[in-house]
C-alpha positions, -999 to 999 in steps of 0.1 A, spaced: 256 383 -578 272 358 -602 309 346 -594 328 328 -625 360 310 -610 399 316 -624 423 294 -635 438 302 -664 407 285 -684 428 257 -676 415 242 -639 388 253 -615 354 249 -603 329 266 -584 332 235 -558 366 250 -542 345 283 -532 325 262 -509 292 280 -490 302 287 -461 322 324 -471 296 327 -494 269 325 -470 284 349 -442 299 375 -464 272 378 -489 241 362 -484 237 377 -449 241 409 -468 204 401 -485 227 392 -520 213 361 -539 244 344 -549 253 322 -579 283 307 -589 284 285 -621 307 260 -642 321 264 -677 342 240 -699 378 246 -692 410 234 -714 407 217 -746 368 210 -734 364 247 -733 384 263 -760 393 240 -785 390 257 -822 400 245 -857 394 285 -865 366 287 -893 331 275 -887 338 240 -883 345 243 -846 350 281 -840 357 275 -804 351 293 -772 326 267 -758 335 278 -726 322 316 -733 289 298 -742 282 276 -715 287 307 -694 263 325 -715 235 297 -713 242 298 -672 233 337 -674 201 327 -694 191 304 -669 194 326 -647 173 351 -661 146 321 -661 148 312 -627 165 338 -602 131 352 -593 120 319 -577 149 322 -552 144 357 -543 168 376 -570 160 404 -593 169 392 -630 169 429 -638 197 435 -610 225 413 -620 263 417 -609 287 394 -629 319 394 -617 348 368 -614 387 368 -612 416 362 -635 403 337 -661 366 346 -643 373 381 -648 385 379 -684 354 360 -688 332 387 -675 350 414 -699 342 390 -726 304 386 -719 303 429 -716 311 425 -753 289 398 -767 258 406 -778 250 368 -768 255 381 -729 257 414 -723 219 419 -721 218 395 -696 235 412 -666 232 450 -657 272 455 -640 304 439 -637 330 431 -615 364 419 -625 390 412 -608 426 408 -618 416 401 -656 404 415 -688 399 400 -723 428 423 -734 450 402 -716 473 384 -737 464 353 -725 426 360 -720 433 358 -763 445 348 -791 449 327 -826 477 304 -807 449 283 -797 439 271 -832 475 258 -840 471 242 -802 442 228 -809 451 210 -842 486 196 -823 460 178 -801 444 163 -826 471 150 -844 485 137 -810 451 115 -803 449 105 -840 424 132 -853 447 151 -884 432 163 -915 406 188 -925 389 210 -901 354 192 -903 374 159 -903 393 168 -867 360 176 -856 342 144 -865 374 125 -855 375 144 -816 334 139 -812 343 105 -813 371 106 -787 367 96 -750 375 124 -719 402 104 -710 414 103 -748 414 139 -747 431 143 -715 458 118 -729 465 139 -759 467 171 -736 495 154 -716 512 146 -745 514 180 -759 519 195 -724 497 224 -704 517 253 -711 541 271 -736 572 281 -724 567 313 -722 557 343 -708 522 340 -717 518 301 -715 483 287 -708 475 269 -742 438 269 -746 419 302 -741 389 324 -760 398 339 -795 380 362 -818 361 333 -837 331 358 -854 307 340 -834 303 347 -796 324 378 -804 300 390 -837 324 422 -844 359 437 -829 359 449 -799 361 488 -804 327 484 -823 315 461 -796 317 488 -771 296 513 -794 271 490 -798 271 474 -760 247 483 -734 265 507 -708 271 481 -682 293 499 -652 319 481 -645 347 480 -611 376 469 -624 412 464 -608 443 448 -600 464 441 -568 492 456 -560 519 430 -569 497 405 -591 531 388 -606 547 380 -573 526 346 -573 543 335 -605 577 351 -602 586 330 -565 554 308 -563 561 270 -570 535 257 -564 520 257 -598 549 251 -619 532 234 -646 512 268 -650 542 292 -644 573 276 -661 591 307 -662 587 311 -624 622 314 -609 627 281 -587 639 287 -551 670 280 -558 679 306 -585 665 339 -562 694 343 -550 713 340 -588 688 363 -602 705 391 -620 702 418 -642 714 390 -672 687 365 -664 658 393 -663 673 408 -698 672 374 -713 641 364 -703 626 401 -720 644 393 -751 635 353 -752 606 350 -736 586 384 -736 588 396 -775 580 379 -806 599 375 -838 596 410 -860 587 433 -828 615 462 -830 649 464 -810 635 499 -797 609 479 -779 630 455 -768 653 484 -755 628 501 -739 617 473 -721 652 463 -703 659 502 -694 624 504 -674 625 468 -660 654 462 -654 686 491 -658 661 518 -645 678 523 -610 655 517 -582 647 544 -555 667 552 -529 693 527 -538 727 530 -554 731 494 -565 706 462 -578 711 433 -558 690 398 -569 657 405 -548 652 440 -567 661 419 -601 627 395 -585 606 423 -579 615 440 -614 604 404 -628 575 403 -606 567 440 -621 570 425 -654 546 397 -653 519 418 -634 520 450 -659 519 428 -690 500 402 -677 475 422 -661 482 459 -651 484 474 -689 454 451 -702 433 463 -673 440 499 -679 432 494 -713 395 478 -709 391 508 -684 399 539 -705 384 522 -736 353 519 -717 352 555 -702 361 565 -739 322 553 -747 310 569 -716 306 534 -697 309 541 -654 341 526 -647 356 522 -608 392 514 -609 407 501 -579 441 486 -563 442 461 -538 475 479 -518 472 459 -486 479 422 -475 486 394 -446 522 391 -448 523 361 -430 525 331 -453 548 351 -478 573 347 -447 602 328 -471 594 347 -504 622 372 -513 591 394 -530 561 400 -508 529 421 -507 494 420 -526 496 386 -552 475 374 -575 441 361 -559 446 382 -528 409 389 -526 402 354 -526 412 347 -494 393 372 -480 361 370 -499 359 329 -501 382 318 -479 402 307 -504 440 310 -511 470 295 -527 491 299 -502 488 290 -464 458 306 -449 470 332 -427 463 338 -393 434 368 -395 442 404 -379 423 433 -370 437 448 -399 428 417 -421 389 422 -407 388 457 -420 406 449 -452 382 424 -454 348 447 -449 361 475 -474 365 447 -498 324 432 -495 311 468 -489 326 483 -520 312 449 -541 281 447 -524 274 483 -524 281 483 -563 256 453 -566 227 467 -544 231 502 -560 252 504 -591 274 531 -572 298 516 -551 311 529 -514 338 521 -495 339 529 -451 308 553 -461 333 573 -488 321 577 -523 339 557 -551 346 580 -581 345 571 -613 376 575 -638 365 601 -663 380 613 -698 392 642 -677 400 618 -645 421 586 -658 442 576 -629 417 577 -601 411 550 -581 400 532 -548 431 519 -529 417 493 -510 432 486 -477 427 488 -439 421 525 -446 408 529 -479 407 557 -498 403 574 -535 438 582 -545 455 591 -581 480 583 -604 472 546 -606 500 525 -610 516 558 -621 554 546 -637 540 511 -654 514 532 -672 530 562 -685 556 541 -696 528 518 -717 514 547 -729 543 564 -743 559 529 -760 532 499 -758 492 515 -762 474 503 -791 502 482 -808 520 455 -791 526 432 -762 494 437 -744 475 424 -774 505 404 -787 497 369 -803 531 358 -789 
């Protein structure tokens, strides 16, 4: 099994997973596991768009890791004809990526992603070539595309890093992160709907957590990553006006349609919420929260999913519905965040490591047996229970993982019928915001 690290293509490193998880939770289970590195930020990503410097270096040198592998696996007691690739977030939008280059996708026989896809908008997009060339200019390097390029080869790390602090990490914005993959003709040969036709059938788990957005919405401790995080200070402020400006400022682009826009503030934020008679400011944070994981995550997901079962690709969905409460003690919004797996699968989290439960060990073993079963025998199982497929007939099935995990339906039932009646196919969720 192969584990490619998040972080917004921005930060990470296969370092912070350590061994130690690794070793108990996996290689006592008879897994061979890999983890690898990959270019991140303007290192990774950078693209004047045309052949000159096309970009997503970082896509390569994960490509290169998997043909290593292929070379040497064998010699440490792996099967190169039995390989899981999975990852999470950034990792997992990187997986869905190397399921649809012909450059990778012979390389691995399944996939597990976690909390990502290359639908999401900002797995994507052109924004990076305009990004790219504002660097240049910043460190010296303006002019003609094979002039930046001879100009930046020339260029020190910490010249580059310079020029990245002077242009700043993120947008403000709703999708923010700055340097990312794009479709550059080159690790991605043709669009993605052909891809698929012409893909090996690589079954894929694929899933989100419950509350993926709750880590941005109230999390400060990455504000450089999530400036449109509400501070502290401002939960309880938070209104129905804040959340509706943020959807009109921050969310659409210039030329989408006032229906969309309309549509978007009566679901997320004038839709009343159940069992209540009035809105007060931590139902306006969990609407926000809602927000940033179904456009961020939830729709995207969906998407790869049905497009892939559309081709007859084995796809498990799943929904991470349980979590240790504990450390989310002072947040207003609480339950399943983004990287909630981590914690449980490496050890590693971005809040305060809770104290572990019974409930947290079971959680815990549903999580490695439904991965490791999928690795071992390309049909996944969690507490002995079979782990159906979506089908064309079947779309909203899908393991809810938790202390008592079971198959259920109608995933993420209200965010999806409302993308499919108003956003499938045609905006936000591809959106070059």
């Amino acid at each position: 099994m192969v584990f490619i690290y998040g972080g917004a293509f921005e930060l990470g490193s296969s370092a912070l997973y350590g061994y130690k998880n690794i070793s108990e939770n996996f290689v006592s289970q008879g897994i061979v596991f890999v983890t690898l590195n990959y270019r991140l930020s303007a290192f990774g990503f950078f693209s004047t768009g045309d052949h000159h410097m096309p970009g997503n270096l970082g896509l390569w040198d994960q490509a290169a890791g998997l043909h290593f592998l292929q070379e040497v696996i064998s010699d440490f007691g792996g099967n190169p004809q039995k390989v899981t690739v999975s990852g999470e977030s950034a990792g997992a939008a990187s997986v869905s990526a190397l399921t649809f280059s012909p450059h990778s996708n012979k390389l691995f026989q399944q996939a597990i992603v976690m909390s990502g896809s290359i639908h999401c908008p900002w797995a994507k997009s052109e924004r990076v070539v305009d990004v790219s060339k504002e660097l240049a200019a910043a460190i010296g390097c303006d002019g003609e595309s094979k002039d930046i390029v001879f100009c930046m080869k020339a260029k020190s790390v910490d010249d580059i890093m310079k020029g990245i602090e002077i242009i700043g990490p993120t947008h403000d914005h709703l999708f923010p992160y700055k340097f990312h993959p794009r479709f550059d003709g080159e690790f991605f040969t043709v669009d993605f709907e052909t891809a698929l036709k012409e893909a090996p059938k690589i079954p894929i788990i694929i899933g989100v957590t419950e509350k993926e957005g709750g880590m941005m919405s109230t999390n400060a401790d990455f504000p450089a990553l999530f400036t449109f995080g509400i501070s502290p200070e401002k939960w309880q402020s938070y209104s129905a006006k804040e959340l509706k400006e943020f959807i009109s400022k921050k969310t659409l682009k210039e030329g989408d349609p006032k229906e969309l826009k309309d549509k978007l503030i009566e679901f997320y934020v004038e839709r009343s919420m159940e069992g209540k008679d009035q809105m007060d400011w931590r139902d306006y944070l969990e609407r926000f929260t809602l927000l940033g994981s179904d456009l961020h995550y939830v729709f995207p997901v969906y998407e790869e999913a049905m497009d892939k079962i559309a081709v007859d690709i084995p796809v498990y969905l799943y929904v991470e519905e349980y979590n240790n409460q504990e450390p989310q003690a002072h947040l207003p919004v609480k339950g399943p965040f983004h990287g909630n797996e981590l914690f449980y699968l490496f050890g590693t989290t971005f809040l305060t490591p809770p104290t572990l439960t019974d409930a947290d060990r079971v959680f815990k073993a549903n999580l490695l047996e439904g991965f490791i079963s999928f690795a071992k025998t390309g049909k996944p199982s969690v507490q002995n229970k079979t782990w159906t497929p979506v089908t064309k007939e079947h779309t909203d099935r899908y393991m809810s993982f938790a202390p008592e995990s079971q198959m259920k339906e109608k995933f993420m039932v209200d965010s999806i019928n409302f993308w499919k009646e108003n956003m499938a196919k045609k905006d936000i969720s591809h959106s070059e915001l």
